[in-house]
C-alpha positions in Angstrom: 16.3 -66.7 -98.9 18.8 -67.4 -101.5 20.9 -70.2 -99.7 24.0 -67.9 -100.3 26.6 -67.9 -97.1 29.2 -65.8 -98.6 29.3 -62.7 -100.7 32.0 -60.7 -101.7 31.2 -57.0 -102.3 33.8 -55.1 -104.6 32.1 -52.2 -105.7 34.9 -50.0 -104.7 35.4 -47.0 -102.2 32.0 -45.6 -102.0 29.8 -49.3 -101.9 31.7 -50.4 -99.0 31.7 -47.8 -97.0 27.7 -47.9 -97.4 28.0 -51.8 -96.6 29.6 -51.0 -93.6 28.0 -48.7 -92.0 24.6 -50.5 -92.5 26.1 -53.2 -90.7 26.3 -55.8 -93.3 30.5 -56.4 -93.1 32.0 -59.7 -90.5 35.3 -59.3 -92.9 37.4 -57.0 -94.6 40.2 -58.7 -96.5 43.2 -56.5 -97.7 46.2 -57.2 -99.4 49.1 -54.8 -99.1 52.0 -55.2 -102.0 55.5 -53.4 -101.5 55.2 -50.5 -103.8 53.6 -46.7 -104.0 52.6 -44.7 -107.0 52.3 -41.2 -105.3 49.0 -40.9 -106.8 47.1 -38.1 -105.8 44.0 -39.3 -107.2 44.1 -43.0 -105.9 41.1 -44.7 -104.8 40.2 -45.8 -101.4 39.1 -48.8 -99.6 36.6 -47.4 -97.6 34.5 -43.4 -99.2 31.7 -41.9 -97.9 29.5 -40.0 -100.9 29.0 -35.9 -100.1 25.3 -36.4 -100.1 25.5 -39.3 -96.9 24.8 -38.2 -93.4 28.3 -38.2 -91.7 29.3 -41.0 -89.4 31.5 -42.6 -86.5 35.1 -44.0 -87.9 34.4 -47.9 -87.7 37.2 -50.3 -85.8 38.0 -53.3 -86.9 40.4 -56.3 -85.2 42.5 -57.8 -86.8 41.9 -61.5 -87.5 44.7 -63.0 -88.9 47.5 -62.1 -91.1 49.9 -64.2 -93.8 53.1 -63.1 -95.8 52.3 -63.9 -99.5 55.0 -64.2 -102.7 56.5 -60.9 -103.4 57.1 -59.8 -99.6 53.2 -58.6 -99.5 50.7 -59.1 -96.6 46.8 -60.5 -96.9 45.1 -58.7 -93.5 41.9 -60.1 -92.5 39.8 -57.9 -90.1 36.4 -58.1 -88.3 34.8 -55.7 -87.4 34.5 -54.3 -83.8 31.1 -54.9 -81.7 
């Protein structure tokens, strides 16, 4: 409607996990850096709010995968069918 092919969503947590299990995901891109903080309060890529129904676990495959500068990794996934 919009002529727009790609969209990023980076709400947080709680926004993709309602993008995914409506369906509306073909990519999840994460990058994982060489450190830890021990937090016990960190955030999540993926949250479902206390007031949602509950849900299946959703499987993704991964897609491809690249070293970047600092000894990090950038994981592409898609989700299963």
């Amino acid at each position: 409607m919009f002529g727009i092919e790609k969209l990023m969503v980076a709400g947080g947590g709680l926004i993709n996990w309602s993008f995914a299990q409506a369906g509306l995901l073909d990519e999840v891109s994460v990058v994982m850096a060489p450190v830890a903080d021990g937090s016990t309060s960190a955030v999540s890529i993926f949250e479902k709010a206390d007031f949602l129904p509950e849900r299946k676990p959703l499987a993704f495959a991964l897609k491809e995968m690249e070293r970047v500068n600092g000894g990090g990794l950038w994981l592409r996934y898609t989700p299963k069918k």
